[in-house]
C-alpha positions as CSV (number, residue, x, y, z in Angstrom):
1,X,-17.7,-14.1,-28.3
2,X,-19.8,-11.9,-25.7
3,X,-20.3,-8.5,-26.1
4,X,-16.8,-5.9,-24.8
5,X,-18.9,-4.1,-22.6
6,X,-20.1,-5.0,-18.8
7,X,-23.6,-4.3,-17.6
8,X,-22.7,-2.5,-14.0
9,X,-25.7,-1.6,-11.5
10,X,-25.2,0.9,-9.0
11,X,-27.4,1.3,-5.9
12,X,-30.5,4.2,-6.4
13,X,-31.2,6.1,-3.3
14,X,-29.3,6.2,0.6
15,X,-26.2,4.4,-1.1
16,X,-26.5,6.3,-4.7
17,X,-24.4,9.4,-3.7
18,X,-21.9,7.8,-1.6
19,X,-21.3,5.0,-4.5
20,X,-20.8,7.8,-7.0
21,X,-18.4,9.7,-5.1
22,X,-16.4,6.7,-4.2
23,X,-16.2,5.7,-8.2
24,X,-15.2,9.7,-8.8
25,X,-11.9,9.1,-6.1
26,X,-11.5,5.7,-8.2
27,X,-10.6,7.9,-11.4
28,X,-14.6,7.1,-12.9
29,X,-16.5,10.3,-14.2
30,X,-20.8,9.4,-13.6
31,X,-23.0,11.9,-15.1
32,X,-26.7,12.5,-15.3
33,X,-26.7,10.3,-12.0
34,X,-29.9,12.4,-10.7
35,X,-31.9,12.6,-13.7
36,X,-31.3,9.2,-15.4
37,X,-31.5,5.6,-14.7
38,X,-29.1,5.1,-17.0
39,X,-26.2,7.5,-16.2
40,X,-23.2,7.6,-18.5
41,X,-19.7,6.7,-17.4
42,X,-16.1,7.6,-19.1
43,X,-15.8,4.3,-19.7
44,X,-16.7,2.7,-22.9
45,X,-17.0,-0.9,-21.5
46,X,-19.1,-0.4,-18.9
47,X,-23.1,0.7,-19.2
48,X,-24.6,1.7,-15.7
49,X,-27.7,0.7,-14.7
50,X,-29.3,2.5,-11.6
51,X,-31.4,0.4,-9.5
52,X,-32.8,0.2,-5.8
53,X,-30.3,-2.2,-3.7
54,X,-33.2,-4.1,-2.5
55,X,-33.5,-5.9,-6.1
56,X,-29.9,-5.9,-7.3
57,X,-29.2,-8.9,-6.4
58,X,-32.1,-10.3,-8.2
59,X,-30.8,-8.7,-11.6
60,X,-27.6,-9.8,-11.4
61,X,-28.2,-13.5,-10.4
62,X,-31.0,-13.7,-13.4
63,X,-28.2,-12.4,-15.9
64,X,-30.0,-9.0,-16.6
65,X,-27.4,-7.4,-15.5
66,X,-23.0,-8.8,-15.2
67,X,-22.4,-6.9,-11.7
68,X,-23.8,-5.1,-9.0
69,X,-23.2,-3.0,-5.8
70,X,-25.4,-4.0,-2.9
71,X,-25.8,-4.7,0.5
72,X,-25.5,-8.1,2.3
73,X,-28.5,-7.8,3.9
74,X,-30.4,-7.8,0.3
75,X,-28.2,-10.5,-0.9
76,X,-29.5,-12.7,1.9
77,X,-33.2,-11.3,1.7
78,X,-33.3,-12.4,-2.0
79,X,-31.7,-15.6,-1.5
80,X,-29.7,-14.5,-4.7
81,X,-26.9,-16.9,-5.9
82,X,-24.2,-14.9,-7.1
83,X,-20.5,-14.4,-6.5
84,X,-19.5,-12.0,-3.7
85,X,-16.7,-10.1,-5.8
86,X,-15.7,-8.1,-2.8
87,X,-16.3,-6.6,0.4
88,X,-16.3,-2.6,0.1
89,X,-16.0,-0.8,3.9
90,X,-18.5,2.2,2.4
91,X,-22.3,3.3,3.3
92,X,-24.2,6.1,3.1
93,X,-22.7,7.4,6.3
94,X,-20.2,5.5,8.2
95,X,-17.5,2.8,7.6
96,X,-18.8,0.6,10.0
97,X,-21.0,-1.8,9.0
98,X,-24.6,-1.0,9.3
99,X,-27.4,-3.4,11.1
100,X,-31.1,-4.3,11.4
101,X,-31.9,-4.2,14.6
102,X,-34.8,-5.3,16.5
103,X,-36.3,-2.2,18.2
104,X,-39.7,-1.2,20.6
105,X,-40.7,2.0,22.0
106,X,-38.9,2.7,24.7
107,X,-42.7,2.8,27.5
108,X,-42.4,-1.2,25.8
109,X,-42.7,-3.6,28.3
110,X,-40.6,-6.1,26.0
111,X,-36.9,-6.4,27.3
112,X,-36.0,-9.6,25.2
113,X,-36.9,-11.2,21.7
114,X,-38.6,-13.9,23.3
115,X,-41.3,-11.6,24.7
116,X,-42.5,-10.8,21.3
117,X,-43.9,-14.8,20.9
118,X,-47.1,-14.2,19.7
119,X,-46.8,-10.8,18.5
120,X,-46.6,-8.7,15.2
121,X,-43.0,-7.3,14.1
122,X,-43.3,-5.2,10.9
123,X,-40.1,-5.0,8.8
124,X,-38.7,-4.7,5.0
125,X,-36.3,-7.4,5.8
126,X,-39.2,-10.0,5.9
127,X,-37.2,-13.3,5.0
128,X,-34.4,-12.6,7.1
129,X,-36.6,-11.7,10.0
130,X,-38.3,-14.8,9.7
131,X,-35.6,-16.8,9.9
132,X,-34.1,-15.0,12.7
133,X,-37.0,-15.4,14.9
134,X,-37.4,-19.5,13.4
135,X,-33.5,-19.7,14.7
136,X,-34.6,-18.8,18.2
137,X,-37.5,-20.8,18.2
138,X,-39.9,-17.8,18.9
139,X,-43.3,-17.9,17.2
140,X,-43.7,-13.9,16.1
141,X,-45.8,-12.9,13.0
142,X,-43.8,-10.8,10.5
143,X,-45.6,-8.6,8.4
144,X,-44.0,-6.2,5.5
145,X,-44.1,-2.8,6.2
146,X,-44.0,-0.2,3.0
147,X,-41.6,2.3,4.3
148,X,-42.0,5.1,7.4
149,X,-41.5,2.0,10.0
150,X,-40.3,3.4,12.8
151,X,-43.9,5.0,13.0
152,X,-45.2,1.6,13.2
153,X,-43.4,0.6,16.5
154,X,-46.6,1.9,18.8
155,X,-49.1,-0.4,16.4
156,X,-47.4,-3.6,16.0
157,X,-45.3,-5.3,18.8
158,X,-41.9,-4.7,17.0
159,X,-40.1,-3.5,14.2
160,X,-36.8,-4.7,12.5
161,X,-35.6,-1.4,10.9
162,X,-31.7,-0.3,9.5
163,X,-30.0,1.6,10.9
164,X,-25.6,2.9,11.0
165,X,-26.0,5.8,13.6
166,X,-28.7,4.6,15.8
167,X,-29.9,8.7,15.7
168,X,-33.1,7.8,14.0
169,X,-34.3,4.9,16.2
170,X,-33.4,7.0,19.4
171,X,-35.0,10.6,17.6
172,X,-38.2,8.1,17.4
173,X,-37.6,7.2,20.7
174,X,-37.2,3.6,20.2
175,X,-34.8,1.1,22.0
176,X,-33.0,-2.0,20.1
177,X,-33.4,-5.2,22.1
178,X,-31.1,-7.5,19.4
179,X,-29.4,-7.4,16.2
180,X,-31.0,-9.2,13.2
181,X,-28.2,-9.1,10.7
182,X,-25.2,-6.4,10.1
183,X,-24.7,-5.8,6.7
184,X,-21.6,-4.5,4.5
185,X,-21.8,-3.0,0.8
186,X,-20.8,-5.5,-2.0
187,X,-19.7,-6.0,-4.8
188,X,-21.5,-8.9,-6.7
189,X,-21.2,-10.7,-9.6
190,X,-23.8,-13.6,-12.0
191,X,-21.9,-16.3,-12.2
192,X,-21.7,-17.0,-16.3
193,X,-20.6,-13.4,-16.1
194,X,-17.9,-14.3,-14.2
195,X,-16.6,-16.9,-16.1
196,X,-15.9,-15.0,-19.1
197,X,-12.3,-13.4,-19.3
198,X,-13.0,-10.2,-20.4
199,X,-16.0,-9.5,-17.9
200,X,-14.1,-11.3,-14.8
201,X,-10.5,-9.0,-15.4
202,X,-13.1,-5.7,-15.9
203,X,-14.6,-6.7,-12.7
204,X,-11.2,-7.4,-11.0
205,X,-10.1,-3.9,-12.1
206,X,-13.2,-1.9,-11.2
207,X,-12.9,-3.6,-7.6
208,X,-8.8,-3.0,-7.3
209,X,-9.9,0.4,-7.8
210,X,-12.8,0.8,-5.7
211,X,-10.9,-0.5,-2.8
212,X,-7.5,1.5,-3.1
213,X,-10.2,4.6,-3.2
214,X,-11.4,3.4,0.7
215,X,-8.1,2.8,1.5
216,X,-7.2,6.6,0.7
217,X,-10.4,8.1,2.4
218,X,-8.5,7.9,6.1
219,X,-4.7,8.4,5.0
220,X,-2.5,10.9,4.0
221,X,0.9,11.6,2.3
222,X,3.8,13.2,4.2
223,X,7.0,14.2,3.2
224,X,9.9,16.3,4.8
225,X,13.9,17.1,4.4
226,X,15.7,16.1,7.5
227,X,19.3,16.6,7.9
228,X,21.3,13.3,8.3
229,X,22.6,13.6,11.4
230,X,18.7,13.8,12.7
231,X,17.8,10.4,10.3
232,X,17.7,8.1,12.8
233,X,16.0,9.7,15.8
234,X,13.1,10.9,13.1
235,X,12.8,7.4,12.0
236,X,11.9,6.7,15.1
237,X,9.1,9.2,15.5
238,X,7.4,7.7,12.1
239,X,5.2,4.6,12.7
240,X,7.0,1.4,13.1
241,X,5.0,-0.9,10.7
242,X,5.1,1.8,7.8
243,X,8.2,1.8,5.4
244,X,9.4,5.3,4.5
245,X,11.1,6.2,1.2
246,X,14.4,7.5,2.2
247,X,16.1,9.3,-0.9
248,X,19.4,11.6,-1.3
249,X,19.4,14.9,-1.8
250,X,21.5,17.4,-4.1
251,X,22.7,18.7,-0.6
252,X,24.6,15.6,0.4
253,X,23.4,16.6,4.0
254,X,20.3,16.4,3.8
255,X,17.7,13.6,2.9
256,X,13.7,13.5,1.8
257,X,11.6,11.1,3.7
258,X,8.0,10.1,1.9
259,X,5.7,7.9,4.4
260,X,2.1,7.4,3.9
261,X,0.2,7.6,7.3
262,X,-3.6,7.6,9.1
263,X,-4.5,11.1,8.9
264,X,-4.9,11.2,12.9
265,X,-2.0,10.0,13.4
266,X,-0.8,12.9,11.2
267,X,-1.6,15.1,13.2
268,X,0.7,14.0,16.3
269,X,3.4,13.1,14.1
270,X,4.0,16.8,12.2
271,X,4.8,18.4,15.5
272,X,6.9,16.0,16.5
273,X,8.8,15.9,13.5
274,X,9.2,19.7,13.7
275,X,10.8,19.4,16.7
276,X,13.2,16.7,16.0
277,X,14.3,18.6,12.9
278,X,12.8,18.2,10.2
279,X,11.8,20.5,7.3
280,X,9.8,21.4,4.3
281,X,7.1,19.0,5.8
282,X,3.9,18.7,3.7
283,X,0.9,16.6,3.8
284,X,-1.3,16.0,0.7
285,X,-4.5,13.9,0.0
286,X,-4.7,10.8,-1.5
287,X,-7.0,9.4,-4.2
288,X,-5.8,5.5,-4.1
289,X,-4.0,3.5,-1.5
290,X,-3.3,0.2,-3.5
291,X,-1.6,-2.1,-1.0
């Protein structure tokens, strides 16, 4: 029999706060997060593991470690053979997913990939790159750059750097010219991991968890007391595809509608549904959205 408990890495530095927040609206306590590489979590089956997401992937398809939360991009650098568990729509500080993009100075005279043939592109990404620029047939040196590469656009030719924003290429004042790869956070698995009951269902719950927790981040709760006679035509004011709870009240009267909504749509919707009569409205946050 393997061991009850399920090695879990989580993602040291941009991703590392973001991941443990997103665990925290999952119901998961992480402590000692900043101090240790091996931060405790209220869960006896699992034992965290903090590691950069550049090598995760490598952990968990060598067996060191059961599961892991990284990015695509590291996935495909590493030419890791795991099992993508799941696709979670969180980063360090958008939803959307983020990209490496090819990027000069903007006094470059380079408007296109294909005017970097022959030059030097410095990049973390180095395998990717060099399959991106193999794929268009261009013949461009790739060399590794150790961090800070945005400085290194005005002494190589090019640099394939990530970005979510685009604030730090343009603060640099750089220009992307083509997008490498985009590249979501997730959730991985080793594959003899995965095959074991106990480790597969704790993996399964972990991810049903995580992912009701993103579904909450941009919804709310709303509830309100509407008379009966104003039912239907506040009905129509709530979104079509949701499905509100409609349940009686002691006041025979009166009814209590509970619909879960966007939180901008919320916003329209309240006054609206003040003027068509309802009452006692109330929003209220959400930790998990479990569809």
């Amino acid at each position: 029999m393997s061991e009850q408990i399920l090695k879990l890495g989580i993602p040291k530095g941009s991703l590392q706060k973001a991941t443990i927040e997103l665990f925290a609206r999952a119901g998961f306590d992480i402590a000692d997060s900043e101090r240790s590489y091996l931060p405790q979590i209220d869960d006896e089956q699992i034992r965290l593991v903090l590691l950069r997401a550049q090598e995760m992937s490598r952990y968990v398809a060598d067996g060191v470690l059961d599961a892991g939360i990284t990015g695509y991009d590291w996935i495909m650098e590493n030419g890791s053979d795991v099992v993508e568990v799941a696709e979670l729509a969180y980063s360090k500080a958008t939803t959307r997913p983020a990209r490496w993009v090819l990027a000069v100075p903007n006094e470059s005279a380079v408007k296109e990939p294909k005017d970097l043939a022959g030059g030097i592109v410095a990049t973390e990404l180095i395998e990717v790159t060099k399959k991106y620029f193999k794929k268009k047939g261009i013949d461009a040196k790739v060399e590794f750059s150790w961090g800070a590469t945005e400085v290194k656009a005005r002494l190589v030719d090019a640099i394939v750097e990530l970005t979510e924003t685009g604030s730090t290429l343009r603060a640099n004042n750089l220009r992307e010219i083509d997008t490498v790869v985009a590249s979501t956070t997730r959730f991985i698995a080793n594959k003899k991991a995965w095959a074991e009951q106990f480790k597969r269902q704790k993996i399964e719950n972990i991810v049903i968890l995580l992912n009701a927790a993103i579904n909450a981040r941009s919804k709310v709760g709303l509830k309100m007391n509407v008379n009966k006679s104003d039912l239907e035509s506040i009905l129509k004011i709530l979104p079509a595809e949701k499905s509100p709870t409609v349940s009686s009240l002691a006041d025979s009267d009166y009814a209590a509608i509970e619909v879960i909504v966007d939180e901008k749509t919320e916003r329209r919707l309240v006054p609206q549904l003040k003027r068509a009569g309802a009452s006692g409205i109330i929003t209220y946050p959400l930790n998990k959205v479990i569809p």
